[in-house]
One Martini backbone bead per residue (centre of mass of N, CA, C, O) as a GRO file, in nm:
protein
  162
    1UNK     BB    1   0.053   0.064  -0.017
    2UNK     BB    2   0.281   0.231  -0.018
    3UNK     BB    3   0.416   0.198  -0.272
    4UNK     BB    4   0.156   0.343  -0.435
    5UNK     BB    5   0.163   0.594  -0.308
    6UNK     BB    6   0.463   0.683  -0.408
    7UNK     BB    7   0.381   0.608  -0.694
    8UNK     BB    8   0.156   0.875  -0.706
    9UNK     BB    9   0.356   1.106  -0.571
   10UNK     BB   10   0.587   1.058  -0.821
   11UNK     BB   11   0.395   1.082  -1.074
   12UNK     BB   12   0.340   1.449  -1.014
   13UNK     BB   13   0.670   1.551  -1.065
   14UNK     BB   14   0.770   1.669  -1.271
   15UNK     BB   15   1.071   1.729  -1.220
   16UNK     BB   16   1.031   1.372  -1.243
   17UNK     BB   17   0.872   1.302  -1.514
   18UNK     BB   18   0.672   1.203  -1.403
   19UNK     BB   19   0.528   0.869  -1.482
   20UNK     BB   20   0.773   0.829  -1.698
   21UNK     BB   21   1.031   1.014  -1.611
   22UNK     BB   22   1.398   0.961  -1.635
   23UNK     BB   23   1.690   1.028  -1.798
   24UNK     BB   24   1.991   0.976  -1.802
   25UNK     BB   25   2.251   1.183  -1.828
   26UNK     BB   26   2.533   1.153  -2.048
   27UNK     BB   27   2.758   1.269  -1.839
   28UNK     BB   28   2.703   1.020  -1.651
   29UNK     BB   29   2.696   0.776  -1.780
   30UNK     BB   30   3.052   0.867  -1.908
   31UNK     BB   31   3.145   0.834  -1.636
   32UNK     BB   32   3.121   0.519  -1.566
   33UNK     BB   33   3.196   0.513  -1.855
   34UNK     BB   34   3.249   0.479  -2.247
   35UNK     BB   35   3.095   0.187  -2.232
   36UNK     BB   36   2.904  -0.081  -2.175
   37UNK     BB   37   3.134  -0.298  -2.105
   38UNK     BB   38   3.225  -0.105  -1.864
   39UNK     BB   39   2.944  -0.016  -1.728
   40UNK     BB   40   2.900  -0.323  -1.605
   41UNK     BB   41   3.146  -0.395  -1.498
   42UNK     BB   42   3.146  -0.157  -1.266
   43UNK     BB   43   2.874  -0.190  -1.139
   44UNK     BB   44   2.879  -0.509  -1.086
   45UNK     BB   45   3.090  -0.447  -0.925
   46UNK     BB   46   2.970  -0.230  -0.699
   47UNK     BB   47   2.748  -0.461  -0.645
   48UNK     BB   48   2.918  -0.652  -0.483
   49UNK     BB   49   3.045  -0.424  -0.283
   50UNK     BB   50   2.789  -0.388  -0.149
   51UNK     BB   51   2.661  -0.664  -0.079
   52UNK     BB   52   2.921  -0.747   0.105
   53UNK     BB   53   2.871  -0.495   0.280
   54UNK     BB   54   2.640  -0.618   0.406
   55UNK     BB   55   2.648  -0.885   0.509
   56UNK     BB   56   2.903  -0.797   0.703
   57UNK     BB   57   2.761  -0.574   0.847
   58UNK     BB   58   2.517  -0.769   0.933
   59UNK     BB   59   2.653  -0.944   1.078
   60UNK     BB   60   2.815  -0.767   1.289
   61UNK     BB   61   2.563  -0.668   1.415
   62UNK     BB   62   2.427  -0.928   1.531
   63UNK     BB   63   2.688  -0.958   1.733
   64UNK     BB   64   2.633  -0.727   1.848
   65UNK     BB   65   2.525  -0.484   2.109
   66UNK     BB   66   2.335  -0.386   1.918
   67UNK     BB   67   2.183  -0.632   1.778
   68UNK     BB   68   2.093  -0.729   2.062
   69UNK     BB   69   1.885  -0.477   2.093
   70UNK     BB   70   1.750  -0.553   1.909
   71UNK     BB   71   1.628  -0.805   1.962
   72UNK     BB   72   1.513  -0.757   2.187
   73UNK     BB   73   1.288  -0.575   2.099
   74UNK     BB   74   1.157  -0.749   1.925
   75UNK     BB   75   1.077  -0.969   2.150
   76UNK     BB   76   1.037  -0.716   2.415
   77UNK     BB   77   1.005  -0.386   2.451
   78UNK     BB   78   0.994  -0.403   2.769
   79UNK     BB   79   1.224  -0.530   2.875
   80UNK     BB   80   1.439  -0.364   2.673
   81UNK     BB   81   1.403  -0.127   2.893
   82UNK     BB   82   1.432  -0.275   3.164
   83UNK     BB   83   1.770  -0.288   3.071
   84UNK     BB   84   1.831   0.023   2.896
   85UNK     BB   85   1.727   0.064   2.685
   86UNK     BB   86   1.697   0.270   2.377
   87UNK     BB   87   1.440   0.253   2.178
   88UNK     BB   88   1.440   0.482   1.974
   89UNK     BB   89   1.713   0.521   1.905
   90UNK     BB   90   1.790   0.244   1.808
   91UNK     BB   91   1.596   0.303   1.560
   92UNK     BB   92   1.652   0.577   1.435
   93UNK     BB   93   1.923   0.434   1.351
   94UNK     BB   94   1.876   0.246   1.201
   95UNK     BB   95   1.719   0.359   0.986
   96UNK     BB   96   1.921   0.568   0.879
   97UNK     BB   97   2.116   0.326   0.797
   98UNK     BB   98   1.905   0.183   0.619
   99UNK     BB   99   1.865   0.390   0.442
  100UNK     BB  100   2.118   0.490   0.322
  101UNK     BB  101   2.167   0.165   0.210
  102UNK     BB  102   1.963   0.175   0.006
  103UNK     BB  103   2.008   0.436  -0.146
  104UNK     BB  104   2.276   0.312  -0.267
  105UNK     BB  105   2.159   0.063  -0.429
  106UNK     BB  106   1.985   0.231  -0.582
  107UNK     BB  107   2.158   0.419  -0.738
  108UNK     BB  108   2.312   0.161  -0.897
  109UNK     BB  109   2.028   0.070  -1.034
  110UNK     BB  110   1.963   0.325  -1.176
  111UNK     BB  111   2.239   0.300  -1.349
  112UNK     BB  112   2.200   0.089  -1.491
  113UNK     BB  113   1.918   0.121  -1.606
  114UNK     BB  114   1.920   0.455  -1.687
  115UNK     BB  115   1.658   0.500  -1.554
  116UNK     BB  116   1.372   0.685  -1.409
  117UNK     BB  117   1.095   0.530  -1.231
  118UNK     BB  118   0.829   0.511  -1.059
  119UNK     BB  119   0.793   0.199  -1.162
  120UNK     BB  120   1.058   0.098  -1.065
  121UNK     BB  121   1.079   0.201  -0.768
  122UNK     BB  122   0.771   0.041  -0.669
  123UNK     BB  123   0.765  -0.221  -0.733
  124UNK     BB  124   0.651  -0.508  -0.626
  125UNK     BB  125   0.756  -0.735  -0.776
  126UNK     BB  126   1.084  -0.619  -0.748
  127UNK     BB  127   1.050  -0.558  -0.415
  128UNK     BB  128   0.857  -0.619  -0.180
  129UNK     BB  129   0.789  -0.959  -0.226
  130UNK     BB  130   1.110  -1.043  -0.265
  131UNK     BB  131   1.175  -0.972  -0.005
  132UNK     BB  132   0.995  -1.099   0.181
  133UNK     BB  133   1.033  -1.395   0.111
  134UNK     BB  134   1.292  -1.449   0.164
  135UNK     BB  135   1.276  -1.400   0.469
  136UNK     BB  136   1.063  -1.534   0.573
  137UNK     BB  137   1.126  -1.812   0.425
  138UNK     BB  138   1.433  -1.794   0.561
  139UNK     BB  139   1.406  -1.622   0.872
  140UNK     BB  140   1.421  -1.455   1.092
  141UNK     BB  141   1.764  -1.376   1.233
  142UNK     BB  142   1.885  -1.571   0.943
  143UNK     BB  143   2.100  -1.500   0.741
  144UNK     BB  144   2.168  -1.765   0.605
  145UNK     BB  145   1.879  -1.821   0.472
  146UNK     BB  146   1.844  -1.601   0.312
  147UNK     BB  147   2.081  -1.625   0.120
  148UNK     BB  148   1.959  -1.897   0.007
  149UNK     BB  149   1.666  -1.765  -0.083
  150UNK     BB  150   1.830  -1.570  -0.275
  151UNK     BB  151   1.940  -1.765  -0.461
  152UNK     BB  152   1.718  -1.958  -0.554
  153UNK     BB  153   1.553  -1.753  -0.657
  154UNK     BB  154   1.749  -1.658  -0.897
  155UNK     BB  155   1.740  -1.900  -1.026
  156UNK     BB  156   1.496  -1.948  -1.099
  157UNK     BB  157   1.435  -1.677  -1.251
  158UNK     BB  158   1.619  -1.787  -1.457
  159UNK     BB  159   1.432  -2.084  -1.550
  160UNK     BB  160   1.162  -1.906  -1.551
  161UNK     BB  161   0.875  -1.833  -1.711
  162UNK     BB  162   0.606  -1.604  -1.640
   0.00000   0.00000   0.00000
């Protein structure tokens, strides 16, 4: 429902093309590489060490006394607060550096793909439905099961045509 809200409140904004959207300037496309397969090649790496850099970061987030003070909360947070967490803080760093690292993977997304488009960018079957299946289908709480949930839908996806 959030998701067609804001593809309906972006694709009323003139200035970033309407519904219809709006292609990546000349200048921008030539600066990330001269030809298609080097900006191909320049993304995959780019988005390779994003992956890498997100996994890695999510273990060992899982691990540290942050990470231990989310789990409290998920599963308590009235008990989380008579520990002494700070509920909120807790929840508006981490959604803060989780916009953060969206915001960054979405935008080398949308170089991949060279146009911004609000149907593109709110897109239900291609952002939150594959997100939410992977998460609950693989575990919550269980980076190992995701990762592996992960896998296999990206297989599937590759040799069933739908």
């Amino acid at each position: 429902m959030a998701a067609e809200t804001d593809l309906l409140i972006f694709g009323m904004i003139p200035e970033l093309g309407g519904g219809a959207g709006m292609s990546l300037p000349t200048a921008v496309v030539k600066s990330i590489a001269a030809d298609k397969t080097w900006r191909e090649f320049t993304i995959y790496w780019l988005m390779l060490g994003l992956g890498l850099a997100t996994l890695l970061g999510t273990y060992g987030l899982l691990r540290s006394k942050a990470g231990l003070a989310l789990m409290a909360i998920r599963d308590n947070g009235l008990a989380a607060a008579s520990l002494g967490i700070d509920i909120w803080r807790t929840k508006l760093v981490t959604y803060i550096a989780l916009a953060a690292m969206s915001g960054g993977i979405g935008a080398v997304i949308f170089l991949q793909k060279l146009r911004i488009s609000p149907h593109a960018a709110f897109s239900l079957s291609d952002w939150t439905v594959f997100v939410i299946f992977a998460v609950v289908i693989g575990g919550i709480g269980r980076l190992e099961r995701v990762v592996i949930r992960l896998i296999q839908d990206s297989q599937v996806e590759r040799f069933v045509i739908l």
